[in-house]
C-alpha positions in Angstrom: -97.8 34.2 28.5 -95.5 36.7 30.3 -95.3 40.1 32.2 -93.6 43.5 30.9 -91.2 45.5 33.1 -89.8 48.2 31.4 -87.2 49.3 33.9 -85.8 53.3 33.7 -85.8 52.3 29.9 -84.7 55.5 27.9 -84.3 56.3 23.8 -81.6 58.6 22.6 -81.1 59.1 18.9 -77.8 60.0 17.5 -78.7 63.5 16.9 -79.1 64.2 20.9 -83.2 64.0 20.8 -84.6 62.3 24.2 -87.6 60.5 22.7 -88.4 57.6 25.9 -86.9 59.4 29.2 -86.7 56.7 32.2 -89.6 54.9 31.5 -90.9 52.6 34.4 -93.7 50.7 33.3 -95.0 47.1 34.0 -97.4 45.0 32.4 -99.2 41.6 34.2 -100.2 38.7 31.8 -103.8 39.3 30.7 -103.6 43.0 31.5 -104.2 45.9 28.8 -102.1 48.5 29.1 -103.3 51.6 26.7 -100.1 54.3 25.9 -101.6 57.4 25.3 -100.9 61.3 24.8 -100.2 63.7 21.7 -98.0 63.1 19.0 -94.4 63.3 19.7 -95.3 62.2 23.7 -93.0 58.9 23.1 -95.7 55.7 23.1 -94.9 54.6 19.8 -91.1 54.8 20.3 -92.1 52.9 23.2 -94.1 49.9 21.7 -91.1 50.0 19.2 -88.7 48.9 21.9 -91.1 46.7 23.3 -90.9 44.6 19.7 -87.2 45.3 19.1 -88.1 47.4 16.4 -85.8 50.3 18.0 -82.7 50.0 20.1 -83.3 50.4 23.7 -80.8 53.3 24.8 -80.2 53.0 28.6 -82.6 50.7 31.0 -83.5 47.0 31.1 -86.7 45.3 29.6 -88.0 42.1 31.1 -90.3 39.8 29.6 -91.2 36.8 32.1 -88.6 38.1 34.3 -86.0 37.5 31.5 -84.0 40.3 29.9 -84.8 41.0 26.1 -83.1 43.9 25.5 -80.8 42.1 22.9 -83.0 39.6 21.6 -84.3 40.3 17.8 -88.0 41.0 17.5 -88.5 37.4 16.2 -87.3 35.5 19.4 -89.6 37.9 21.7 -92.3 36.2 21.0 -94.5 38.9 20.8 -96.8 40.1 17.6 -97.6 43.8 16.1 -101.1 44.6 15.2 -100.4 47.9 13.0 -103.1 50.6 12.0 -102.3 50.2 8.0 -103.4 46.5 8.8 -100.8 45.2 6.0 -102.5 42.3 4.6 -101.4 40.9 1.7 -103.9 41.5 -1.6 -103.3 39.1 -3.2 -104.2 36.2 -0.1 -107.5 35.2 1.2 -108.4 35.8 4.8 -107.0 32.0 5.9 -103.7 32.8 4.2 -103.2 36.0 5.6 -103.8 34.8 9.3 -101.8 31.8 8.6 -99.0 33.0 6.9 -96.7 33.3 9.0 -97.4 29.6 10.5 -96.8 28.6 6.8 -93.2 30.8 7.1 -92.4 28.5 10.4 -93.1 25.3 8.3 -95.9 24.5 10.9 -98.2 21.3 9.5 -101.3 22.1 7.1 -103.7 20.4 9.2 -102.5 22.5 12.2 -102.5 25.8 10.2 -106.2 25.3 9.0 -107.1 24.3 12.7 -105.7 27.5 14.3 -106.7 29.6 11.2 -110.4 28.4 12.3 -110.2 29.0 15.6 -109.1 32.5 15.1 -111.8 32.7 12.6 -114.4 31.8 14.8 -113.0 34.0 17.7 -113.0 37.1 15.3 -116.7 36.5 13.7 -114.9 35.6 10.2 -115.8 32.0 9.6 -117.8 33.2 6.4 -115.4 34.9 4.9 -112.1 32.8 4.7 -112.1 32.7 1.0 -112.5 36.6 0.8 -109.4 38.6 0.1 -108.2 41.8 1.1 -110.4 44.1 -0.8 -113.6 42.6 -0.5 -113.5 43.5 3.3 -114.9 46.3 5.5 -112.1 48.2 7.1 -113.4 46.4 10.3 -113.5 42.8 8.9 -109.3 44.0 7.7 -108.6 45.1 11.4 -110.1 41.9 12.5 -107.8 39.6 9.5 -105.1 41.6 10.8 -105.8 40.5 14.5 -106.1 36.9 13.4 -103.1 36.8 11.9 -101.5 38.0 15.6 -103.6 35.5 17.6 -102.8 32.7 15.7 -98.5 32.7 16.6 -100.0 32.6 20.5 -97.5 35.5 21.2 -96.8 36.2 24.8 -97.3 39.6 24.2 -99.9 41.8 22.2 -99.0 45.1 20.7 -101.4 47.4 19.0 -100.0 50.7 17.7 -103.0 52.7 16.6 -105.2 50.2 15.1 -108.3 51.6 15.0 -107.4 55.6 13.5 -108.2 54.1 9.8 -112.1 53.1 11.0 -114.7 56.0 10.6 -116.1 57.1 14.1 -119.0 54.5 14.3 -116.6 51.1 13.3 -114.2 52.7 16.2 -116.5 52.7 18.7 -117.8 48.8 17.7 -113.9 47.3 17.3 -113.2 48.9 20.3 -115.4 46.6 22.3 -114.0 43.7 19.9 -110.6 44.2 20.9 -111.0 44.4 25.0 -113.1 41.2 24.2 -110.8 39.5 22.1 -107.9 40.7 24.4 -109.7 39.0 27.6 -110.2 35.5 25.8 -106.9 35.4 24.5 -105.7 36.4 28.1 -102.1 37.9 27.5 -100.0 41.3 28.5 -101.3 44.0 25.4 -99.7 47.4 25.0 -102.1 49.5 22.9 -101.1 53.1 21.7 -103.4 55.9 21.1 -103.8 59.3 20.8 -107.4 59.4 21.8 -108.2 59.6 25.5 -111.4 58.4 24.8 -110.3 55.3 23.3 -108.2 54.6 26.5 -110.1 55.3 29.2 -112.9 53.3 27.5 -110.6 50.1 26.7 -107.5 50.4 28.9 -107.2 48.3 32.5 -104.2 50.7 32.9 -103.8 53.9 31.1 -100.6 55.4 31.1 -100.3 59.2 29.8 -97.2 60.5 28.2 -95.9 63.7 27.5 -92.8 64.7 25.8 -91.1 61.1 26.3 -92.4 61.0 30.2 -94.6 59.1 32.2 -97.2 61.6 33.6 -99.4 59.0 35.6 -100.2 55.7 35.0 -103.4 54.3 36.9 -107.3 52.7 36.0 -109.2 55.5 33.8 -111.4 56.2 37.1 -108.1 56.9 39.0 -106.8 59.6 36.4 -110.3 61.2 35.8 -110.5 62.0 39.5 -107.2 62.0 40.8 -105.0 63.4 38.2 -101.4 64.2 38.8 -100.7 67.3 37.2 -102.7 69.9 35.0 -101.2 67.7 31.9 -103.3 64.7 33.1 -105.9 66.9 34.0 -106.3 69.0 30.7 -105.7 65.5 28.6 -108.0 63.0 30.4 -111.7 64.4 29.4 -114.0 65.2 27.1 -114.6 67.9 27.1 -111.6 69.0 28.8 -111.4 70.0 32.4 -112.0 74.0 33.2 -108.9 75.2 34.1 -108.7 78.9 36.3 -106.7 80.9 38.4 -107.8 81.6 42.0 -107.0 82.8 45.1 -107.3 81.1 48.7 -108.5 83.3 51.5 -106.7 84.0 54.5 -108.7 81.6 56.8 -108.4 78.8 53.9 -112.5 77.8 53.9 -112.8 79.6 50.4 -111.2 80.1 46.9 -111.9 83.1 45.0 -112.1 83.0 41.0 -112.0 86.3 39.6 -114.9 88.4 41.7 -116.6 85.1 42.5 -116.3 83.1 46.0 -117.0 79.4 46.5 -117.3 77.8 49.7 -114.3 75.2 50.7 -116.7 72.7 53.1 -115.0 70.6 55.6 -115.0 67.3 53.6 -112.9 68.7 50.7 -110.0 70.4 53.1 -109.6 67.2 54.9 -109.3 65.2 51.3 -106.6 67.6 50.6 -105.0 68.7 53.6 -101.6 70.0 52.1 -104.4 73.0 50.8 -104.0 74.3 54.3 -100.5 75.1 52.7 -102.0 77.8 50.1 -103.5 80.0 52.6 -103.8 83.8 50.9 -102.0 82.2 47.8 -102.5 81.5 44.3 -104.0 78.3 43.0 -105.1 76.4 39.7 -108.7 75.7 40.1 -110.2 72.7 38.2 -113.9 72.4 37.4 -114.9 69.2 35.1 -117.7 70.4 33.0 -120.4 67.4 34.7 -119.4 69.6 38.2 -121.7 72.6 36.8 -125.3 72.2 37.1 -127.9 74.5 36.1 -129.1 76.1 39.3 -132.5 76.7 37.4 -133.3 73.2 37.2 -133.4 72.2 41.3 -134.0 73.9 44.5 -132.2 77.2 45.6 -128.3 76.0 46.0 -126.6 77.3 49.4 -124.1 80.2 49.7 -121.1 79.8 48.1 -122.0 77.3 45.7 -122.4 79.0 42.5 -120.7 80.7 39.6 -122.7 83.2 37.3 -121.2 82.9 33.3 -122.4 84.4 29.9 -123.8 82.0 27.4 -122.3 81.7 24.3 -123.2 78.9 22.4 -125.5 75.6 23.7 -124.9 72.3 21.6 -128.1 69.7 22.1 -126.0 66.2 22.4 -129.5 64.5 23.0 -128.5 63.3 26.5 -126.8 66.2 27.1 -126.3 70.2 27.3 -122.8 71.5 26.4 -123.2 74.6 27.0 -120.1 77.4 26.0 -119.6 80.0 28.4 -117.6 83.1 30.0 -116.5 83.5 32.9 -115.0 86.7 34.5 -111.9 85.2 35.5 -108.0 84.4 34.3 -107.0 81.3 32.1 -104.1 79.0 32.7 -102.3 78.6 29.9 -98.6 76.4 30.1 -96.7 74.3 27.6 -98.6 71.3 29.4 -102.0 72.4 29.3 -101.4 73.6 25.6 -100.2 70.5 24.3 -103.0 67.8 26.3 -105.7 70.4 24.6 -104.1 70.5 21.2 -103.8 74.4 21.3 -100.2 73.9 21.1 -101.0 72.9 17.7 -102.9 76.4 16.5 -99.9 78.4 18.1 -100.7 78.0 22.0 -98.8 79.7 25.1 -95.4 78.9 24.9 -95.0 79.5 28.9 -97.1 79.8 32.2 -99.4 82.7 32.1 -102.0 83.6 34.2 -104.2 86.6 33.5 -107.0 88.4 31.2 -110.1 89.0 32.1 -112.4 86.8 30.6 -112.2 82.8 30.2 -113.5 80.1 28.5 -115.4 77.3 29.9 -117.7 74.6 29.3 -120.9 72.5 31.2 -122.2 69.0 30.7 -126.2 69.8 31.7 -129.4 68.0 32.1 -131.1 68.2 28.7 -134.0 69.8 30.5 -132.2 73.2 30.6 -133.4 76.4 28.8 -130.3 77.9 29.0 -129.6 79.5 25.4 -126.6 81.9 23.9 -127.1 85.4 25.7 -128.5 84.3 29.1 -126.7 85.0 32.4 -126.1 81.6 33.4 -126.4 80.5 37.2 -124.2 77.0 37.9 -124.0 75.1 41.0 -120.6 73.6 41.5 -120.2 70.2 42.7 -117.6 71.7 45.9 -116.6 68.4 46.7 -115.0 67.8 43.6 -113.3 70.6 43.0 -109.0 70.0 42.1 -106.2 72.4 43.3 -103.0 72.6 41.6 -99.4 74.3 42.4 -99.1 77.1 39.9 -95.7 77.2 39.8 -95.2 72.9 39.9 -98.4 72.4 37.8 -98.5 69.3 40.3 -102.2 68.2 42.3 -102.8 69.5 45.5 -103.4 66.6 48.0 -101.3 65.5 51.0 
């Protein structure tokens, strides 16, 4: 077993493109550490380095306190569990996961021995005479795994193993793998593109964007602490509600369009450096579980409540998510575009701040009767209100 310290490690190809910019990232034995952001953020070139698949540019990588950076992949010591699984068709399940011992001339007897215990480990004792094709896509994953476990790497990487598993299988391997990944006890780097999938499996989760290192914390710590808008617009589902506001002069209130909250005492002294933005413009973030339906409870106090326009309500069963406007301005930067996926349909290329109405969304009690056309009444959660620089993008806290 061994730690990962990637150390100001950077990737350069010859054509001048900066995919892995000063990456400082380190791994403890047993920990899983889940890479995640949007496509072209870096975390696979990352992972690539990792197993010496790709040339490490600039910056040191330690494994054990050792550097690796010129070792080949095969003296790292570490094993790839890829998303296309690549099995071989033509093998059962105990050749696949022991094939490689069979390529390191490693005895029969201790082959079939580790093949069983990997078996057992992965819930495929009954099918070690099965091949390739007579498996679920879930039973393949878990051959694929087996095959990993079985060379006792010192280090785990998993580069998107789950996006070939339909939405149910992904939600049951991703319990497998955490519990697999605990037994077997070693330093995993798993890459993702789904925040979901890291904050649900990840010890650590570190967000990248655009080959840098956003944040990197537990999935509590980026939910409610988030760096920047990136981190804040990426990490939730829905996404955080993102508008522009104004601080009064005395600094107990922020204004949202024609709307006032109250600022209580307990929020300012979180974030002191607020006192800062006195009669200046803000990014004001409201997660969508922060808006209650003011119907549903007793009269909320002054200052605690935004009035929206329904638009659409979707019935989640345990939930409201209920679509709404808002008389207000959107924030709209490269960041926030590209941790949505709006980038994608042609987003904002720059900062901009304005228009007059903006979309937002509510998590809310089942119980509501709020419906598309009512004047909605929400009581905000003021305590958990977030502030960012508009100018920085950065978190307003100290």
């Amino acid at each position: 077993m061994a730690t990962v310290t990637l150390e100001k490690v950077s990737k350069v190809y010859p054509n001048g493109f900066e995919a892995v910019k000063e990456l400082d990232l380190d791994v403890s034995e047993g920990e899983l550490m889940v890479l995640v952001g949007p496509s072209g953020s870096g975390k696979t070139t990352a992972l690539r380095m990792v197993a010496g698949l790709e040339e490490i540019s600039s910056g040191t990588l330690l494994m054990g306190g050792k550097v690796v950076n010129d070792l080949a992949p095969k003296d790292r010591n570490v094993a790839m569990v890829f998303q296309s699984y690549a099995l071989y068709p033509h093998m059962t399940v105990a050749e696949n996961i022991g094939f490689s011992l069979k390529l390191r001339k490693v005895p029969k007897d201790e082959i079939k021995r580790k093949v069983k215990d990997a078996a057992q480990l992965l819930g495929l004792g009954d099918y070690l005479d099965r091949k390739p094709a007579q498996l679920s896509g879930g039973q393949r994953q878990r051959v694929a795994m087996g095959r990993a476990i079985v060379r006792e790497p010192s280090v785990f990487l998993m580069d998107e193993p789950l996006s070939n598993l339909d939405a149910k299988m992904r939600v049951q391997m991703r319990s497998e793998i955490s519990r697999i990944q605990r037994r077997v006890g070693v330093a995993t780097f798993y890459v993702t593109h789904d925040q979901v999938e890291a904050m649900t499996m990840g010890d650590r989760v570190a967000v990248l964007h655009l080959g840098e290192l956003q944040q990197v914390g537990t999935p509590q710590d980026l939910y409610e602490r988030p760096d920047n808008l990136f981190v804040a617009a990426f990490i939730g589902s829905p996404a955080m509600n993102l508008f522009e506001a104004m601080i009064s002069p005395t600094g107990d209130e922020v204004k949202i369009g024609a709307q006032t909250l109250g600022l209580p005492d307990t929020l300012r002294q979180a974030r002191p450096a607020l006192a800062g933005y006195r009669d200046r413009k803000v990014v004001v973030g409201i997660r969508p579980e922060s808006l209650i339906d003011a119907a549903l409870g007793a009269a909320p106090p002054p200052g605690a409540t935004l009035l929206a326009d329904v638009e659409l309500v979707e019935a989640l069963g345990n939930e409201l998510q209920v679509h709404f406007l808002i008389e207000a301005s959107a924030v709209h930067s490269k960041a926030t575009e590209a941790a949505t996926g709006a980038e994608e349909l042609g987003g904002v290329p720059v900062l901009q701040m304005g228009g007059n109405k903006t979309e937002g969304v509510a998590r809310i009690s089942p119980r509501s009767l709020l419906k598309a056309g009512d004047r909605a009444v929400f009581q905000v959660e003021l305590d958990r209100l977030h502030f960012f620089d508009p100018d920085t993008g950065l978190a307003i806290w100290n």
